[in-house]
C-alpha positions as a printed NumPy array, in Angstrom:
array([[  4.293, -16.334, -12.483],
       [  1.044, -18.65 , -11.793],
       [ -2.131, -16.633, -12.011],
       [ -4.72 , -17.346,  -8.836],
       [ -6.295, -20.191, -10.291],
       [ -2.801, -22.036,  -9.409],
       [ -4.63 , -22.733,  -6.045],
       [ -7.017, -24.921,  -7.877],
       [ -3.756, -27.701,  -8.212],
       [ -1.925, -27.472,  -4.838],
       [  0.935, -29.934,  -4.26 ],
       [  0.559, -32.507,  -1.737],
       [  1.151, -32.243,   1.869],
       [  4.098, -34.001,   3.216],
       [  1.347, -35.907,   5.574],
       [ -0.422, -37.411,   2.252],
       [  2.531, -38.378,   0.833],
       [  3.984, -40.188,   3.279],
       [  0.75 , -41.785,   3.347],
       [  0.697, -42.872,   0.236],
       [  4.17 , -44.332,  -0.148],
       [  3.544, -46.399,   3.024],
       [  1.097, -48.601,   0.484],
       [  1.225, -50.661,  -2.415],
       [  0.06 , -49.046,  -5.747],
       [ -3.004, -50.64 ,  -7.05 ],
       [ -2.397, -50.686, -10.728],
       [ -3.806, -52.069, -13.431],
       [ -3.356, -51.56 , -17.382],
       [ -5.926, -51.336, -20.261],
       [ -7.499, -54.505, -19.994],
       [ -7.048, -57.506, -17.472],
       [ -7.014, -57.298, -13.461],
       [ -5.048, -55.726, -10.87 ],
       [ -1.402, -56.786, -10.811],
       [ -0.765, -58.738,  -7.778],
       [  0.492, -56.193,  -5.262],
       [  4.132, -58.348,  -4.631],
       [  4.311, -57.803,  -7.951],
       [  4.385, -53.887,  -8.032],
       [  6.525, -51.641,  -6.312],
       [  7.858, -47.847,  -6.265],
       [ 10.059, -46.454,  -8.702],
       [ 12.68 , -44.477,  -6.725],
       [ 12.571, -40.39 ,  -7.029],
       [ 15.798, -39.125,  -7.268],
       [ 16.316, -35.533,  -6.265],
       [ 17.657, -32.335,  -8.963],
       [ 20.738, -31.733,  -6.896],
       [ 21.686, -35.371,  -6.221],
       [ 25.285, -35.521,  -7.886],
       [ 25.976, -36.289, -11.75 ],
       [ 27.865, -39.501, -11.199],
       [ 25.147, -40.662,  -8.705],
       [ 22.533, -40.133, -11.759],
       [ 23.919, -41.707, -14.113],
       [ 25.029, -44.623, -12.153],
       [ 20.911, -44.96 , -11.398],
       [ 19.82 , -44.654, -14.676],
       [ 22.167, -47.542, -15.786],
       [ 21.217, -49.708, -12.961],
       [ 17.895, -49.241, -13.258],
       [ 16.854, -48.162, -16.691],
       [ 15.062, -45.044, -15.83 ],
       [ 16.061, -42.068, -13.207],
       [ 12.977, -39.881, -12.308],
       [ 13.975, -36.593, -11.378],
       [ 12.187, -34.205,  -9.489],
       [ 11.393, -30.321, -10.238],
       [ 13.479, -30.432, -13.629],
       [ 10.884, -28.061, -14.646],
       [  9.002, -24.735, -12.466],
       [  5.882, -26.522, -11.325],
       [  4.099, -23.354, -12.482],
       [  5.151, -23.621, -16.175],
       [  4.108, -26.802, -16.283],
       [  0.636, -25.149, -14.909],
       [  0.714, -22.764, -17.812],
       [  0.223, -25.795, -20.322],
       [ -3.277, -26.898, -18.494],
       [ -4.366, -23.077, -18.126],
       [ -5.648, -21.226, -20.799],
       [ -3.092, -18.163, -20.512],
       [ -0.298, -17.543, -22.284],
       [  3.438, -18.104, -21.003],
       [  6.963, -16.986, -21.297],
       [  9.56 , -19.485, -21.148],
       [ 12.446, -17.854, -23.005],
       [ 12.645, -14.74 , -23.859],
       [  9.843, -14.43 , -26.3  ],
       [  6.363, -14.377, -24.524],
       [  3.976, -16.902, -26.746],
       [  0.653, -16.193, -26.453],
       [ -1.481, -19.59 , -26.847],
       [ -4.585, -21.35 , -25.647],
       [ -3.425, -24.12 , -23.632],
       [ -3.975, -28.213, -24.046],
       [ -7.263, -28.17 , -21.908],
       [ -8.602, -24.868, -22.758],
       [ -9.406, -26.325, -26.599],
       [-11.537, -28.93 , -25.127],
       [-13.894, -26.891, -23.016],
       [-16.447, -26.951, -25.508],
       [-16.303, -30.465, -26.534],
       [-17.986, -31.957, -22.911],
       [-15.061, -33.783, -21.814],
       [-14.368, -31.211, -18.953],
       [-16.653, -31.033, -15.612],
       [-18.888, -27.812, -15.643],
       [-17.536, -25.008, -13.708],
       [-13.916, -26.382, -13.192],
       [-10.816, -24.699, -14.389],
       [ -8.85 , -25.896, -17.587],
       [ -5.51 , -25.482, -15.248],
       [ -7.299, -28.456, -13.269],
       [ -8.141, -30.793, -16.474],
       [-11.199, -32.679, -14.155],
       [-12.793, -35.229, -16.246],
       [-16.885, -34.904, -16.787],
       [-18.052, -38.373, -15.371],
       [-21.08 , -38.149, -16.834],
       [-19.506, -37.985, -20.086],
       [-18.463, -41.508, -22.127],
       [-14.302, -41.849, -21.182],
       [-14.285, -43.509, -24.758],
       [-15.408, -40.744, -26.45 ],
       [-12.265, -38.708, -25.469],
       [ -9.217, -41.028, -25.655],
       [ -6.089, -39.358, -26.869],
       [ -3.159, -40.848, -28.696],
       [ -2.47 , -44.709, -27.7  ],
       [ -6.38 , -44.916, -27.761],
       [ -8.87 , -44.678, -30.665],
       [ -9.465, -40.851, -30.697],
       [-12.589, -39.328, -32.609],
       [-12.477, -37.213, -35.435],
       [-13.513, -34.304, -33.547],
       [-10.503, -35.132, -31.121],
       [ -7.767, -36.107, -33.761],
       [ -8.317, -32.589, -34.802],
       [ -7.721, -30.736, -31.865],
       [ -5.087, -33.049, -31.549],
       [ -3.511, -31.916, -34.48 ],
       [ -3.714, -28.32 , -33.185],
       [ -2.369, -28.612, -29.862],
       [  0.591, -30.369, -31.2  ],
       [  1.565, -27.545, -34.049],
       [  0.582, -24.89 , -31.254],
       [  3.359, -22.419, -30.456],
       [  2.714, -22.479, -26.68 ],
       [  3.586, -26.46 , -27.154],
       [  6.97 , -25.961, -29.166],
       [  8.138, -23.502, -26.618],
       [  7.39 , -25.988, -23.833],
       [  9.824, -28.458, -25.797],
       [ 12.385, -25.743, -25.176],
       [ 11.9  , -25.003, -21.75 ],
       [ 15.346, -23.939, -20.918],
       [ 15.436, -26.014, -17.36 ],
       [ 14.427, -29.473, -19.119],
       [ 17.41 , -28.732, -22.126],
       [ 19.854, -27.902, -19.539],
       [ 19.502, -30.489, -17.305],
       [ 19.583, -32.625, -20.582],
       [ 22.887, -31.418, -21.307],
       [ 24.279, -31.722, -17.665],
       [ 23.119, -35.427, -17.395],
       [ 24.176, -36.192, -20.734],
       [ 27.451, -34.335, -21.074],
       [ 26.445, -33.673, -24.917],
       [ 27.349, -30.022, -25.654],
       [ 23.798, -29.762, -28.149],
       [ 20.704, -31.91 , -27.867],
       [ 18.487, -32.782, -30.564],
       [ 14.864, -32.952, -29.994],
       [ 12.521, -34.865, -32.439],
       [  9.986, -33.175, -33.623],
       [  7.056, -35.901, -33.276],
       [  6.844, -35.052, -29.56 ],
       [  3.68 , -36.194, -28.557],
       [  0.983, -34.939, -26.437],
       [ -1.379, -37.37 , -24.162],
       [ -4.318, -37.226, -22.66 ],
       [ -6.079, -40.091, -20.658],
       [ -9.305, -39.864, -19.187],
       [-10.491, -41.586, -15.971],
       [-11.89 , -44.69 , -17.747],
       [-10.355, -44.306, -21.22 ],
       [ -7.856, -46.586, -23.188],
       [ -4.386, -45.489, -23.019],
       [ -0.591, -46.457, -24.019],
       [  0.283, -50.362, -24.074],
       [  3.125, -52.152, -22.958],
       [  6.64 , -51.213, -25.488],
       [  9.597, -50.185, -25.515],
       [ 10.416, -47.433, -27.212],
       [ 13.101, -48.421, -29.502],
       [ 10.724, -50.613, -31.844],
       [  9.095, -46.985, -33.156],
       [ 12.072, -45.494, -33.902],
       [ 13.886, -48.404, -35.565],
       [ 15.462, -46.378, -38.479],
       [ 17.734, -44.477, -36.534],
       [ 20.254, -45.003, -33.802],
       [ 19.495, -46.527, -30.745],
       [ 21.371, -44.038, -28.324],
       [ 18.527, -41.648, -27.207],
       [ 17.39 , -40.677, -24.248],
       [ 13.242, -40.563, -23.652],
       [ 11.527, -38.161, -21.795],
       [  8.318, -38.538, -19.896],
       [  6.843, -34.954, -19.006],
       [  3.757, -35.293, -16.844],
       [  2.146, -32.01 , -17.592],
       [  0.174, -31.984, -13.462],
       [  0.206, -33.9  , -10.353],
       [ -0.69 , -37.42 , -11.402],
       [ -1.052, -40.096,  -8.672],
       [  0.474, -43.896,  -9.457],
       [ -3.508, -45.041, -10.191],
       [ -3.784, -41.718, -11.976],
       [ -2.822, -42.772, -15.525],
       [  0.808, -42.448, -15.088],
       [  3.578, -44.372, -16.642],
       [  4.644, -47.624, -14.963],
       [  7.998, -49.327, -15.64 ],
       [  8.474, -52.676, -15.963],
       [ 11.704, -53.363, -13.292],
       [ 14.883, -54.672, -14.743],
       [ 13.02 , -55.003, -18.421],
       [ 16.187, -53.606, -20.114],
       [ 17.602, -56.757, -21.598],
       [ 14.27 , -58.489, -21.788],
       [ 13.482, -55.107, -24.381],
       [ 16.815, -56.261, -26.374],
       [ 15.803, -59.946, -26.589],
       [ 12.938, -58.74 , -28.147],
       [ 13.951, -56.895, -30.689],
       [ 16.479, -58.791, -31.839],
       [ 13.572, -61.902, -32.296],
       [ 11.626, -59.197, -34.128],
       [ 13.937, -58.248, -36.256],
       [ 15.362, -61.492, -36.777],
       [ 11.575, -62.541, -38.426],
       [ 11.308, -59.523, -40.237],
       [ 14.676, -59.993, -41.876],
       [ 13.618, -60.855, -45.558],
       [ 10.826, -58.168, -45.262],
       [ 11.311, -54.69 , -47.303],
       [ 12.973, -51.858, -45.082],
       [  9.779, -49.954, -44.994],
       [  8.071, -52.885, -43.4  ],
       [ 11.12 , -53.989, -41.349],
       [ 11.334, -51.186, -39.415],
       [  7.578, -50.585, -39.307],
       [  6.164, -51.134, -35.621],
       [  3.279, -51.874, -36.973],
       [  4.69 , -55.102, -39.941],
       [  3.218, -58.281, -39.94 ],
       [  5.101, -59.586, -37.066],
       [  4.262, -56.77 , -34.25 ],
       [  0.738, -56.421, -32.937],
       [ -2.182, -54.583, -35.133],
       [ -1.759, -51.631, -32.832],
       [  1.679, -51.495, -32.293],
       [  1.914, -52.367, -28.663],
       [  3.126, -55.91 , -27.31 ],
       [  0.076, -56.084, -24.76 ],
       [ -2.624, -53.974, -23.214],
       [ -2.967, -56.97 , -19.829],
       [ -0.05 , -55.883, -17.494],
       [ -0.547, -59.067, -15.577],
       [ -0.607, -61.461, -18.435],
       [  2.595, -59.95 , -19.765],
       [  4.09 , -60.149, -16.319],
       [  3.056, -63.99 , -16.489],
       [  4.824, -64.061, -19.832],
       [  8.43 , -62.894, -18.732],
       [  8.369, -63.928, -15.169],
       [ 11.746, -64.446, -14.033],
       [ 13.339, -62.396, -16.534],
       [ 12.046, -59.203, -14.979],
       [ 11.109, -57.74 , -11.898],
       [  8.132, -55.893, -10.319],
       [  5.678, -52.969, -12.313],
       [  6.924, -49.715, -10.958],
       [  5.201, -46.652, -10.472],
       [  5.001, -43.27 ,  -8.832],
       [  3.048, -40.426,  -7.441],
       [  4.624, -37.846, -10.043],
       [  4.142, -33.856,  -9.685],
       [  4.102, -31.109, -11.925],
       [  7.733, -30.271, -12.558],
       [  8.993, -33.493, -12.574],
       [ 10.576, -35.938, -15.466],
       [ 10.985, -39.461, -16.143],
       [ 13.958, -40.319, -18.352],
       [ 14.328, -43.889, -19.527],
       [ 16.289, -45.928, -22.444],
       [ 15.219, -47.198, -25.383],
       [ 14.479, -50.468, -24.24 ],
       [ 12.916, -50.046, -20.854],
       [  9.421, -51.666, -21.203],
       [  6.497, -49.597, -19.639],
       [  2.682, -48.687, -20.483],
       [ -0.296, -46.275, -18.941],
       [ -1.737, -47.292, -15.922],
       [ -5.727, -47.234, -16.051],
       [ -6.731, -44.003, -14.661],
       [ -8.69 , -44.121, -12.109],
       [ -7.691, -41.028, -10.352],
       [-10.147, -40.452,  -7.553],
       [-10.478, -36.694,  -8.393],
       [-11.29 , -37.381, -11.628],
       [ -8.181, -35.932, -13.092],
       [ -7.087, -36.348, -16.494],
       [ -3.647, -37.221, -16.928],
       [ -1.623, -35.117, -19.54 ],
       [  1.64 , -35.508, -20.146],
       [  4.47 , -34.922, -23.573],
       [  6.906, -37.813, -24.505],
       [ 10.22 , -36.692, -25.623],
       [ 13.264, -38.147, -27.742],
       [ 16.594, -36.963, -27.497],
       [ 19.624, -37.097, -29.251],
       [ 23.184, -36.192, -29.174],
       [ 23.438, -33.156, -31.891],
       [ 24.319, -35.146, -35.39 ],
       [ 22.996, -38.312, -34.692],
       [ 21.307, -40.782, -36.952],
       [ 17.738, -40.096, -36.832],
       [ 15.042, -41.737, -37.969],
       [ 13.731, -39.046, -40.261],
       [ 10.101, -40.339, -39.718],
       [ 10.061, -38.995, -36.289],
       [ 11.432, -35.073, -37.571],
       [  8.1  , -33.916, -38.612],
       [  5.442, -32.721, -36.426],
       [  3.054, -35.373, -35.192],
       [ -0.448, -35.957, -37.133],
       [ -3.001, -38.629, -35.784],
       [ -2.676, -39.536, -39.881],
       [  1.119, -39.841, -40.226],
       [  1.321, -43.914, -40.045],
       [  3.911, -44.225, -37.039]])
């Protein structure tokens, strides 16, 4: 059950909505300008009853299927709030994600945790999370929230690992245990363009990502936007990678961060210029206006990055990325400890 304080995050009327989706996204990533608006475009919501063959047939069309209320929107709630949770059968009791940083400055004065409202008198750079340059202070608390026990239970919500196993058909899941928690700030660097696969290179390439956003998050609000059609164009591109890095050692071969990638590990941080790039291999960036409760699944290769936030309530955008895999699988056994801001991946 959601305490009070679950009025502080309402969902959206049905009026602003609609208004929303009548418009555009304006989106933009870490650095450059606004993507051209005939360039952008909605990602389609697909709902949790909609039938199994109808999913599936999405998510191979389109690379992605974003389902909606996978998870209760008030246990998603729980992870902002700083209360503890049930959700199995043993109660966890746990600070949550935004409760830890209450102290630090990044939060506005006399707002709720369950909220997460940036302070915007506070420097955005000062409090970037993973896929920006955290501070020591940050990295951490980082450290903590991801080892927290309120945070491996969430991984096990019983609603995301049975719908996992319904759209799947696998009879047991494997989750890897570098699931990662983000945070982006209204102003703050976030996660560059990729594809997923070129991180986890030493193990198979059937796995199935999750995107958790962890709160409402509007498509300017940080969110993840998808790169339309990018499938193959994440394929081509991995094969020329690892086509150069051929004569290199394994451990650098399968490194997203060898010689050949980018210092950072990320193909781009300018959505436009990499749109530019691949025009007319691809399609449109996608977005949506996600709420609490609701997943993103993609493949390995669908290309996608952070949009800037610059969510007009200040909100800070929190959400868990998720790999997994058919029970038994090859895994890349980099990716089955729990993540450290020092562990080199």
């Amino acid at each position: 059950m959601a305490s009070a304080d679950a009025l502080h995050a309402p969902r959206p009327s049905n009026a602003e909505i609609k208004t929303l989706a009548s418009h555009l996204p304006c989106l933009r990533s870490n650095k450059g300008g606004y993507v051209d608006p005939s360039s952008t475009g909605w990602m389609r919501s697909t709902p949790l009853d909609t039938a199994l063959e109808e999913m599936r047939k999405r998510f191979r069309e389109d690379g992605y299927i974003w389902v909606k209320n996978v998870i209760p929107r008030e246990d998603v709630y729980d992870m902002r709030e700083q209360y503890g949770m049930s959700l199995t059968n043993l109660a966890v009791q746990a600070i949550s994600y935004f409760a830890q940083f209450a102290h630090t400055g990044m939060l506005a004065v006399s707002t709720s945790p369950r909220d997460g409202i940036f302070d915007s008198s506070s420097n955005p750079s000062a409090y970037e999370g993973i896929g920006g340059v955290p501070e020591t202070s940050t990295k951490d608390l980082l450290n903590t929230a991801h080892a927290s026990p309120m945070y491996r239970t969430f991984l096990a919500h019983p609603s995301l690992r049975a719908f996992i196993r319904h759209f799947t058909g696998w009879k047991q899941e494997r989750i890897l245990d570098r699931a990662m928690l983000r945070h982006n700030c209204p102003g703050s660097q976030s996660t560059g363009i990729h594809y997923d696969q070129y991180f986890l290179r030493d193990g198979e390439d059937e796995f199935l990502t999750a995107w958790v956003p962890i709160g409402d998050c509007a498509a300017a609000g940080g969110g993840l936007m998808y790169l339309e059609n990018s499938t193959r164009l994440g394929q081509d591109l991995e094969r020329e990678f690892l086509a150069k890095a051929r004569g290199l050692p394994k451990e650098e071969r399968i490194d997203a961060f060898n010689k050949f990638m980018a210092k950072d590990g990320f193909m781009s941080h300018d959505a436009v210029e990499f749109w530019e790039e691949h025009r007319g291999k691809v399609g449109r960036w996608l977005v949506g206006n996600y709420e609490a409760g609701d997943v993103v699944f993609h493949n390995p290769w669908m290309v996608h990055a952070a949009t800037k936030n610059e969510d007009p309530q200040g909100r800070i955008r929190l959400a868990s990325d998720l790999r997994f895999y058919r029970e038994g699988a090859n895994l890349d056994k980099r990716w089955t400890k729990i993540w450290t801001h020092d562990d080199g991946l």
